[in-house]
N, C-alpha and C positions, 0 to 999 in steps of 0.2 A: 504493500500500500504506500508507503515512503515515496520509493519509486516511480508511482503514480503519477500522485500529486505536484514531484517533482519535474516530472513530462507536462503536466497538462500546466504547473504554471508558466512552463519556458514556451508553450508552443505560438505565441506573438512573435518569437526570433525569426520565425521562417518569413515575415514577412519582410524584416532588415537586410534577409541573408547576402543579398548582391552590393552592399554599403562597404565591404571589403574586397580583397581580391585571392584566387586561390595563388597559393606557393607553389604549386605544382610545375616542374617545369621536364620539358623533354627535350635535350638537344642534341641531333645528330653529331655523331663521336666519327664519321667517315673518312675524316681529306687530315693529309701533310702526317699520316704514321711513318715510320720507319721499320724497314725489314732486311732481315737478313737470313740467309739460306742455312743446314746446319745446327750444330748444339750454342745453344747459350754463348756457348766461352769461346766457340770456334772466332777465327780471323777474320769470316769472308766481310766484305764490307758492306756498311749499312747502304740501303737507298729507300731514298722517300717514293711510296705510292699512296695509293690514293685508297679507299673501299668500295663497294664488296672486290675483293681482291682474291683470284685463286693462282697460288705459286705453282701449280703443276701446266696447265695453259700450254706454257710457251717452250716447254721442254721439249728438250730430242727424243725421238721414236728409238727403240729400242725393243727388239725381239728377247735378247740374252736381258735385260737389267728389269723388265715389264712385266704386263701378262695383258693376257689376251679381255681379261676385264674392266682395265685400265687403259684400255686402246693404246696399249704402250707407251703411255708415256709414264715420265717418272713418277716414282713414289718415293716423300724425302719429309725433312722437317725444317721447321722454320724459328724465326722468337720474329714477331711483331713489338714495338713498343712506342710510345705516344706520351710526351706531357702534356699538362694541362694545369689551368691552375680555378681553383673553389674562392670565387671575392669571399672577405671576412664578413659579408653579409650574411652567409649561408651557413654560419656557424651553428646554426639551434636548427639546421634542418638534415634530414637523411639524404646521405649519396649512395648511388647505386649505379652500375653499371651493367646495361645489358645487352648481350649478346644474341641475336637472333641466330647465329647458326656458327662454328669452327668445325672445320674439317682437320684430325679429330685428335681424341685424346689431349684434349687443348689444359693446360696449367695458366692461372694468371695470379699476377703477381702485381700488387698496390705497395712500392715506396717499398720493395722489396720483399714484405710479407705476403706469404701464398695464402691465395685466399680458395682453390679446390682445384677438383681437373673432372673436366666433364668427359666423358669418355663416348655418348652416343654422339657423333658429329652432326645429326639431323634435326635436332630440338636446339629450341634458343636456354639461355637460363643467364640468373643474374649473380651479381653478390654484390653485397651492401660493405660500402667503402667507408662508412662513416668514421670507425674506429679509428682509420690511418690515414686519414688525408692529413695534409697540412694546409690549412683554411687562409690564404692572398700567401702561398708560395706555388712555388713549382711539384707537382705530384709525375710521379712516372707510372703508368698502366705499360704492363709488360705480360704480355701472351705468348707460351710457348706451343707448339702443337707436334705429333709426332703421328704423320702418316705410312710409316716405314712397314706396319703389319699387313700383309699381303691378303687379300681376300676377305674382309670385309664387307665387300660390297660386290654382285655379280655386275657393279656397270660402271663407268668413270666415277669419281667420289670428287675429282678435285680436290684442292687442300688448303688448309690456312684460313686465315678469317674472310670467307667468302658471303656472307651477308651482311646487314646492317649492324652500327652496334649504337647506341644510345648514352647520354649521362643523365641522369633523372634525379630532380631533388623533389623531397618530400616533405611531410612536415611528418610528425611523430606518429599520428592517428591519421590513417589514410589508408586508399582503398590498393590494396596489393596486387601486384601483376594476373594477370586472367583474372580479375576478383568481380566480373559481374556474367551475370547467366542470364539470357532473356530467350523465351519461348513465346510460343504465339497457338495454345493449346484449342482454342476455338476462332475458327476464322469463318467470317459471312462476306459478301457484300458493304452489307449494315453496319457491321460490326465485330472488331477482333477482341479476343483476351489476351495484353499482354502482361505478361508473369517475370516479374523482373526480381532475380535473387543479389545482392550486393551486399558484399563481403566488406567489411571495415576492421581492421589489424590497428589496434591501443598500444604503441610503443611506450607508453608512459607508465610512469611507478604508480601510478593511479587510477581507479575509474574515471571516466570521464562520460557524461552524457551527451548522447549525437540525435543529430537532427539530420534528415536525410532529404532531400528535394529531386526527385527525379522528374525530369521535362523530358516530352518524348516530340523533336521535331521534325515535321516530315522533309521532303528533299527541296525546297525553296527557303528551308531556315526556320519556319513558320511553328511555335509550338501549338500543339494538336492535344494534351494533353499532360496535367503535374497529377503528382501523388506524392503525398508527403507521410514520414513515419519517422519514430526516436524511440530511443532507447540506450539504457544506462551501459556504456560498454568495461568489461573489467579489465584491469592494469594485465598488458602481454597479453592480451586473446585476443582471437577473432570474432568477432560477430556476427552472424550472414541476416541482412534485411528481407523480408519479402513482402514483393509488394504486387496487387492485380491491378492492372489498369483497364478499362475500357477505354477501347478507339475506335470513334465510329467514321464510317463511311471510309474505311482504311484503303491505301494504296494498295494493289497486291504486288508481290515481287512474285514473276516468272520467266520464262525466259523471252520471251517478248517484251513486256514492260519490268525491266527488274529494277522494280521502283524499291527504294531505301530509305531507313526512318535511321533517326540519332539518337539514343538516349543520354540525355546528361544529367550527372548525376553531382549532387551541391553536397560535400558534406559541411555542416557544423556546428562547434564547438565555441560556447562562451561568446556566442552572439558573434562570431567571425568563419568569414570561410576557410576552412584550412585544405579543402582539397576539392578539385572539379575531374572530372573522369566521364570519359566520353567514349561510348560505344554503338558499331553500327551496325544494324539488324534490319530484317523483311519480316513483311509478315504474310506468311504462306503455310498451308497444311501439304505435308506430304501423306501420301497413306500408298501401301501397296494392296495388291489384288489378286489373287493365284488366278482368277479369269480373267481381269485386265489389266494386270502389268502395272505401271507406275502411275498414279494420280497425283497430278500438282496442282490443289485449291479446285479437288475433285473432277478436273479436267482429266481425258488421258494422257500423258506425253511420254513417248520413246525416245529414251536416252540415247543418241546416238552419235558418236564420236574416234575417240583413240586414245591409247595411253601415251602417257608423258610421262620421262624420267627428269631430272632437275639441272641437266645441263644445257647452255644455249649456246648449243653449238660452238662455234669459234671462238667464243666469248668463257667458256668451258662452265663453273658453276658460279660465275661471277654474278650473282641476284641481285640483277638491275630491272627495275621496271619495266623500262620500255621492250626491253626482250621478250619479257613475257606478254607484253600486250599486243605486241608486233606479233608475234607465234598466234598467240588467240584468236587475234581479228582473221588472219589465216584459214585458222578452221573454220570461223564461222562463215568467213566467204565462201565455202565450199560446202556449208549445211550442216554443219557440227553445234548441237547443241550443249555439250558434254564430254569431258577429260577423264578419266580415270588414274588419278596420281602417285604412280608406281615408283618404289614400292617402299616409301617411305615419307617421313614428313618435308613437304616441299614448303619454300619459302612462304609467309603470311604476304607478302607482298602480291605471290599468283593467286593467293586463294580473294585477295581483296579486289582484283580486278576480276574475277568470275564471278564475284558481287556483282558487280558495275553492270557486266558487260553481259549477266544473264544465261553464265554458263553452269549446267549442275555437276558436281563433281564429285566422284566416290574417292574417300580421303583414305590415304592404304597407313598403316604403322609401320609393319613391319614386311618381311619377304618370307625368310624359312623357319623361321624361330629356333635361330640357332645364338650360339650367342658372337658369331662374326661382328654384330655392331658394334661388341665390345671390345673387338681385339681378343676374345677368348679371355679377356680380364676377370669376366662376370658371366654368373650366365644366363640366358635369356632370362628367366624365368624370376631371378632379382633385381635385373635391369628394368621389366617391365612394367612393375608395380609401379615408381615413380615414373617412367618414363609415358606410360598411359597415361595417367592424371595429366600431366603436362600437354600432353599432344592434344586430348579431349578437351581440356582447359582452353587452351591455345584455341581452338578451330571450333569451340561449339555454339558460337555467336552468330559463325554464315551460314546466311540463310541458301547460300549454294550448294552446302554439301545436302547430298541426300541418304548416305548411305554408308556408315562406319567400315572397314576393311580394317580387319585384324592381322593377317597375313594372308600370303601368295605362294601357292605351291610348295605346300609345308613339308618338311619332313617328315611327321606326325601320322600322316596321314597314308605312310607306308609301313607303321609300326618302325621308326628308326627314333635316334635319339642322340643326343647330343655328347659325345662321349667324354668328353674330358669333366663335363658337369653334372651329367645324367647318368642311369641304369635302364635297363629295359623296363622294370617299372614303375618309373615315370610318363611312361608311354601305353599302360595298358591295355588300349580302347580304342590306337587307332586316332588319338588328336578330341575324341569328346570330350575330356576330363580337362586339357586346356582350352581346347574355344569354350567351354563352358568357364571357366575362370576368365578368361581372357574380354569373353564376351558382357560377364561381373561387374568388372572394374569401368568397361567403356558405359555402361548403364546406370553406374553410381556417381559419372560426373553427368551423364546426358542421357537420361531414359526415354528421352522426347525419338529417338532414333530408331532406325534398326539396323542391325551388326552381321556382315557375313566375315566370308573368309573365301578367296578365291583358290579352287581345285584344282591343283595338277590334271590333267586328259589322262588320267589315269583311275576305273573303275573295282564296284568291292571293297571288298578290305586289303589292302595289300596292292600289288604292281600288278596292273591288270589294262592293256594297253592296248588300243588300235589298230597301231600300224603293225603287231606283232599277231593282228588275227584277219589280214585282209582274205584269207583263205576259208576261213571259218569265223565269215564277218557274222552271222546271224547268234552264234554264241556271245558276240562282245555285243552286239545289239538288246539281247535278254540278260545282259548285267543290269548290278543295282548300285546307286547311287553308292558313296564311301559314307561310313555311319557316322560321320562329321554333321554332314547335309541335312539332318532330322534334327537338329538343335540350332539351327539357322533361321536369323529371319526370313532371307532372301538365298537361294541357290547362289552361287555364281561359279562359275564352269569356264575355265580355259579349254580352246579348241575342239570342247565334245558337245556343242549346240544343236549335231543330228541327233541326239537322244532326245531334249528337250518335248518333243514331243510323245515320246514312250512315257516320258517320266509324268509326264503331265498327267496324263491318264491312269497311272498306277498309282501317282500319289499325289493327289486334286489339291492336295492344301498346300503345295510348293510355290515360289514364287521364283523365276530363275533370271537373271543378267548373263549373260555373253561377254565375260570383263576380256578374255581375247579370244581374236580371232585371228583367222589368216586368209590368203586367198584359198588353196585349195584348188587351184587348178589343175594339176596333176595327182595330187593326195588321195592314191585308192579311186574311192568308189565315191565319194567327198564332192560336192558342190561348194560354190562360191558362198561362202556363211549367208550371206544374207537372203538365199533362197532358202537354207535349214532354219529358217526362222520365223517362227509364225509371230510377228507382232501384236497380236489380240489380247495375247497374254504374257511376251516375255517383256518384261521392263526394260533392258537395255544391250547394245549393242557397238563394243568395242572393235578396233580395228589395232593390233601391235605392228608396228608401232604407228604414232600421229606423226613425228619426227623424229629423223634419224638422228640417233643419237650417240655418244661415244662411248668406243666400248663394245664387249660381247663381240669380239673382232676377229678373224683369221687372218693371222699373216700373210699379206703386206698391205690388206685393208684396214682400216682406224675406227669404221665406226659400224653399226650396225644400221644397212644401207636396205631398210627394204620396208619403206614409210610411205605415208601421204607424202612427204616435200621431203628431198632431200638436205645436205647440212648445208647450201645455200640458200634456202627455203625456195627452189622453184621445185615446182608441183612436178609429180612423177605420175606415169599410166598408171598404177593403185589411186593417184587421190583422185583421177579424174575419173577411174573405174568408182570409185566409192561417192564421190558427186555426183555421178549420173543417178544412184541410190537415194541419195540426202538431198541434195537442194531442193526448195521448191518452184526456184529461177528456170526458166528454160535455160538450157545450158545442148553446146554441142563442142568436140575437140578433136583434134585430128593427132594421131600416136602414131609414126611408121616405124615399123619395126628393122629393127639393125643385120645387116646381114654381113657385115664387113667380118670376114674370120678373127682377123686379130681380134678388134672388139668384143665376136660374141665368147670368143677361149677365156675372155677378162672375164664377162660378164659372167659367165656359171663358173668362175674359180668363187665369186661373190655369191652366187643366188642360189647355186649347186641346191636347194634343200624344196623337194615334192610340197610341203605343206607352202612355204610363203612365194615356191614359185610365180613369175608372171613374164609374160613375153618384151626381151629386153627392145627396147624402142624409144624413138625421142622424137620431138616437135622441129623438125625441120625439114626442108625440101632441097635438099642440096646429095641427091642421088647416082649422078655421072655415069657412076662406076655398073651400076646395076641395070637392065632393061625394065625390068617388072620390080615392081614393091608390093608389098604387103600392110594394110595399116589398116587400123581400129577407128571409127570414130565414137566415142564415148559421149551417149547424150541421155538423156530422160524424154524426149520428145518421142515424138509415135514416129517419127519415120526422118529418115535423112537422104537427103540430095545433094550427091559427089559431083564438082565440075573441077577438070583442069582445063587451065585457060580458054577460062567461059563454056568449054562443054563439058554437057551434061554425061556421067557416068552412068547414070539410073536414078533410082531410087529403091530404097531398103527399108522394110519397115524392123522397127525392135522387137517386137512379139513375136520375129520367126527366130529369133537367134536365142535360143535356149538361157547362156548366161550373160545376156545384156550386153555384150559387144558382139558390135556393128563390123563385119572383117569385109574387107576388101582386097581384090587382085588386081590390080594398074601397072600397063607400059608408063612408064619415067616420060615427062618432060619437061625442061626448064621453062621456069615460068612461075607459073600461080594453080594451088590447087587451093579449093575452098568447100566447107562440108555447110549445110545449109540445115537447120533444124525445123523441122513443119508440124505443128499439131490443127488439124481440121482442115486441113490443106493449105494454112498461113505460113510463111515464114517466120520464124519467132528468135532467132538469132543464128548467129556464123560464124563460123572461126575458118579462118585462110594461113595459110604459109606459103613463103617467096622463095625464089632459087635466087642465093646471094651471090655475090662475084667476090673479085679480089675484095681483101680491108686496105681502108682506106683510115680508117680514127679508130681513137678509143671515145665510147660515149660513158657519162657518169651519171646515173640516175638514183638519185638521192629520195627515198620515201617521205623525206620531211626537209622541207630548207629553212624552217626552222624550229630552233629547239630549246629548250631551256638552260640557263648558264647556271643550272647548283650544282656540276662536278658529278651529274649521275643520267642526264640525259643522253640520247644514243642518235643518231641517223645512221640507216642500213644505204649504203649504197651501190645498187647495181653497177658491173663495169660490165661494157661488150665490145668488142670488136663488130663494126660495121663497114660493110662497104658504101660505094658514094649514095645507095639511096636508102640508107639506113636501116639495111637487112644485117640480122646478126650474120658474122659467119663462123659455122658452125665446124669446120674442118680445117681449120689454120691456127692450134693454137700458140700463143704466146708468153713471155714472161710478162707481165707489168710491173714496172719500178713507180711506186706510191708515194707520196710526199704529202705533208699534212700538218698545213699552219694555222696557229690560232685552237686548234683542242686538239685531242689526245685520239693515237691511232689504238683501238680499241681491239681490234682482229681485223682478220680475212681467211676465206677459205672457197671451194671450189664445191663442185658436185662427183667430183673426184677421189672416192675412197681409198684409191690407192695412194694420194698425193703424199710424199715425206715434206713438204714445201710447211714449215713453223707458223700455228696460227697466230705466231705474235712477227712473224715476219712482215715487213716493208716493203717484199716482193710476191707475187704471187702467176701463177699460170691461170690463163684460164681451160674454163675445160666446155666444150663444145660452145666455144667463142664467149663467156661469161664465167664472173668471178662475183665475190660481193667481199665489199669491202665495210667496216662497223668503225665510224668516228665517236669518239665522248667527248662531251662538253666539258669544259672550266669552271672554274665559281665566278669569271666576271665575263660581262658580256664582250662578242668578239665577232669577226667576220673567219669564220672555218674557210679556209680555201684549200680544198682537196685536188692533185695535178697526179696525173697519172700520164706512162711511156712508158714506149715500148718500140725496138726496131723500126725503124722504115715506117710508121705510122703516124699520124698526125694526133697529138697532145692531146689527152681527154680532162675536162676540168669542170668543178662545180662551186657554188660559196653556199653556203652553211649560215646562216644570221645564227648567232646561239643570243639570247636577250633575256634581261631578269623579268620574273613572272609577277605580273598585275596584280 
């Protein structure tokens, strides 16, 4: 009763609350660190870069010093370190330092004292510097990191402090990292429930009583609705607030409109604000359906997309914005409404733009559950208790993830086990006994969800496998699901999407995803996935990969090359094969296939593999050598009409062609051919290709000429070799010497997975007459003038405006 009375005489404070200001402050810790290669003590000499920084990037390829999961390149260690200095203003308030991401086994060190070492490289995590700064001196932050344990990770990892890092001052009572939870447990038209939990941590020797103010504003700034609560908090605890709001007539977030609310939240204390915290949410009902598949705000929607691992290409794991928004817009130009984020926590940065930008995402943890994250330091299974809460914590705000992933083709799920940590009975069941723990922990920070765990293409209990029953396919066909799947919310099934419908029928209350797939064009007895797929009822439908990415490599290729877009991002026969599926644009393309022997001996030393085969081929008309071609037009329209130079070849409708490409037999001639897309007998769009001649320039095509000058923005810029009437040419390639004044040459790379050519190199080849080359801005504003040469060609050049933001 005390207590009471003491709330209800203070509760006029809320209406003062804004007469002060919060202490809260967050400022990017990214630009002027220094690094050095190496232990600690070693010689090599410091040099200043800049953040997210990854030390592996620009390294030599190596078959003998690599592995083939690392796309050969090095794996080494580094020490980062950075001063800075805390005004004596900041003396009565908390420092902290936070890390979004070290590639791994990262040690830091404040003014010399260690303050931990984080050992999963994929989670962000902080420590509170308050104890040891020295408040208007000079403080030294010092990070060491030690990537030297080989296999870790089945895919590039990158290394060193390759994300954001932050310095954050606090006041004593204030709301702790991930410290707010909002759901949106009934949504209407009319009307949503938002359920908002906010966490408040009492560093003082004292109770203190709090007042809490949450504003919920929609996406014009505009608040839509408060809610206000207090409560006595005790000295060192937390307190978690909960509060229900109505919001009526709410915006929905889907992937169409994926409209965005803000909650801000006031805390305080003794009639002053001492903390403001700001979180941004959707409000959208997910729900799935064993007969129709995914419902978003009771709508149906088919997830449909690719996985993604967390490197950008040339740029390696360097978590820069614009990379990932660049890659995204990508997909969705091609009818991608959905990533699948393999197979571990990928930067808050992509997951904030799939906010934005309306993309749903199944958020993955982990891979095998072994304890590789650890270095074999730990093992899975003590790693994960903290490291779940964190990852859940971290990500259970967007309103884009639809769908927990706890692991990916487990070991578990063979009856194996982790031996240096494990016994065989740890594993009794076959993987039930951990995704049901596994599946626990992700429930206790966010029950609003539902939790699978993707399937190895392996049936039963035990190694029970396809491609080893093409003979006696009707026995792999009457398998039963692994007894994992009966504790799942949702199925999801790597490359065995033709059972999906057996399964459906034997056991009605499954829900299944397709988290990958492949083409299948040669694969047994195996159709193109998307024809094994009855969408009425399976919720989604992946393609491995969305982009090539580095890593999972055979010597003397780098990266794993058998994506929607190659590591230049231009679109390969799969994504235009897979657009002809997703978009809803009329869309038509022309693919001729390669018949040149050198080429195609490269091409299957790379593609050699039945499941992700497809016919090697490229967008150009530059044939000489050949009488007749071969080529695909890839469209969604009901029928297409082939002209070279202006005549017509026929017309072909897509309904006879069993897997959706359109194949053609054509005598060669220079000139123009163009494929013509028709539904109802209109023309509804075109795609043409030229026969180029000699090159005559390099041209530079820049995605953005301008950019932002804080030290983290990007322009991608196309280079090509044309001749004089500005056809690429696709058969003459070249070296280019790059030059890049005014901001920072960031990468370049080729669609050439054989290339040893350094993606932090100044020089680059191009490969079928194109390169792309990646500039980074400065922190002050500048004119970028990019100049590229090459032999006997004439000067290709572009300017760049980089200018501070309004």
């Amino acid at each position: 009763m005390k207590h009471y009375w003491i709330i209800i005489a203070l509760i006029s404070i809320f209406k003062s609350y804004g007469q002060t200001h919060s202490s809260r402050e967050h400022i990017c810790l990214n630009f002027d660190w220094q690094f050095k290669a190496g232990e600690p003590e070693s010689k090599t000499d410091w040099k200043t870069i800049q953040l997210p920084h990854d030390a592996s990037i620009g390294g030599i390829f190596s078959k003998d010093n690599s592995t083939t999961a690392n796309g050969w390149l090095p794996y080494g260690k580094g020490t980062y370190r950075k001063k800075f200095i805390c005004p004596e203003n900041k003396k009565d308030k908390l420092v902290f330092i936070q890390f979004d991401g070290v590639y791994r086994n990262a040690k830091v060190w404040i003014n010399g004292k260690l303050l931990g070492t984080q050992l999963n490289g994929y989670l962000g995590f902080e420590y509170d510097l308050s104890a040891n700064i020295k408040f208007g001196q000079e403080n030294w932050i010092e990070v060491f990191y030690d990537n030297t344990k080989q296999g870790t990770s089945r895919w590039y990892t990158g290394e060193g402090i390759y994300r954001d890092v932050w310095l954050k001052y606090v006041n004593k009572l204030s709301i702790p990292l991930y410290g707010t939870y909002i759901t949106t447990p009934k949504v209407t038209q009319k009307l949503a429930d938002v359920v908002v939990e906010t966490e408040i941590r009492n560093r003082y020797s004292e109770s203190k009583n709090v007042f809490l103010i949450t504003e919920i504003f929609d996406k014009h700034g505009i608040v839509q609705s408060v809610s206000k609560a207090a409560a006595p908090v005790p000295a060192d605890e937390v307190y978690t607030f909960h509060q229900e709001i109505e919001l009526h007539n709410p915006l929905l977030w889907d992937t169409e409109e994926p409209n965005l609310y803000k909650a801000k939240s006031t805390v305080i204390i003794e009639n002053k604000t001492v903390d403001e915290y700001e979180t941004s949410f959707g409000v959208r009902e997910i729900k799935f359906s064993s007969e129709r598949g995914l419902l978003l705000n009771g709508k149906k929607v088919i997830a449909v997309g690719g996985n993604l691992h967390h490197d950008l290409g040339c740029l390696g794991s360097a978590a820069l914005e614009r990379g990932y928004e660049r890659r995204l817009q990508l997909l969705k130009n091609m009818g991608c409404n959905s990533v699948r984020l393999s197979h571990n926590p990928h930067s808050p940065l992509l997951l904030d733009l799939c906010d934005k930008m309306g993309i749903l995402i199944i958020d993955e943890a982990y891979d095998k559950w072994t304890s590789q994250y650890y270095g074999e330091s730990m093992s899975f299974m003590e790693g994960s208790i903290k490291d779940i809460e964190t990852f859940v914590k971290r990500d259970r705000n967007h309103p884009s993830i639809y769908v927990w992933s706890v692991g990916n083709e487990v070991d578990s799920q063979f009856g194996k086990f982790d031996a240096k940590f494990e016994t065989q009975a740890d594993n009794p069941d076959y993987g039930v006994s951990r995704f049901r723990y596994l599946k626990s922990l992700v429930k206790k920070y966010d029950p609003s969800r539902y939790v699978t765990a993707a399937f190895f293409p392996s049936r039963n209990a035990g190694w029970f496998v396809e491609w080893e029953h093409w003979k006696d396919h009707d026995k792999f066909l009457q398998s039963t699901p692994p007894p994992m799947a009966f504790y799942m919310d949702v199925v999801s099934w790597n490359y065995t999407e033709n059972l999906f419908e057996i399964d459906h029928k034997n056991y009605p209350q499954m829900t299944f995803i397709a988290t990958e797939t492949a083409t299948n064009i040669r694969f047994g007895n195996r159709k193109i996935s998307w024809f094994e797929i009855d969408t009425s009822y399976v919720a989604g439908h992946y393609y491995w990969s969305a982009s090539d990415y580095l890593g999972e490599a055979n010597w003397p290729t780098k990266t794993w090359a058998r994506a929607f877009y190659d590591l230049s991002d231009e679109q390969t026969s799969i994504g235009y094969m897979y657009q002809s599926f997703y978009s809803k644009k009329p869309m038509v393309h022309i693919m001729v296939y390669e018949q040149d022997t050198f080429l195609l001996n490269r091409w299957n030393r790379v593609y050699n593999n039945d499941r992700w085969c497809w016919y090697p081929s490229a967008d150009h008309w530059n044939w000489e050598k050949f009488k007749t071609v071969t080529l695909s037009t890839f469209t969604n329209c009901e029928e297409v009409e082939l002209f070279i130079n202006e005549k017509s070849q026929g017309r072909k409708l897509l309904k006879d062609f069993k897997d959706s490409i359109v194949s053609w037999q054509v005598s060669f001639e220079k000139g123009k051919i163009k494929a013509v897309g028709i539904n109802r007998g209109k023309s509804v769009c075109e795609h043409e290709l030229k026969t180029a001649q000699s090159p005559y320039k390099i041209v530079l095509e820049p995605d953005r000429d301008m950019i932002q000058a804080n030290g983290l923005d990007l322009s991608y810029i196309k280079v090509k070799i044309v001749d004089k009437n500005g056809v690429t040419v696709p058969d003459k390639d070249l070296l280019i010497n790059f030059s890049v004044k005014g901001g920072d040459f960031a990468g370049s790379c080729n669609g050439d997975t054989y290339s040893d050519e350094s993606y932090l190199s100044d020089k680059r080849s191009t490969y079928h007459g194109k390169c792309l080359l990646v500039v980074r801005s400065q922190q002050q504003e500048s004119e970028i003038l990019v100049t590229a040469k090459a032999k006997g060609l004439e000067d290709g050049k572009c300017l760049i405006k980089s200018v501070s933001q309004k």
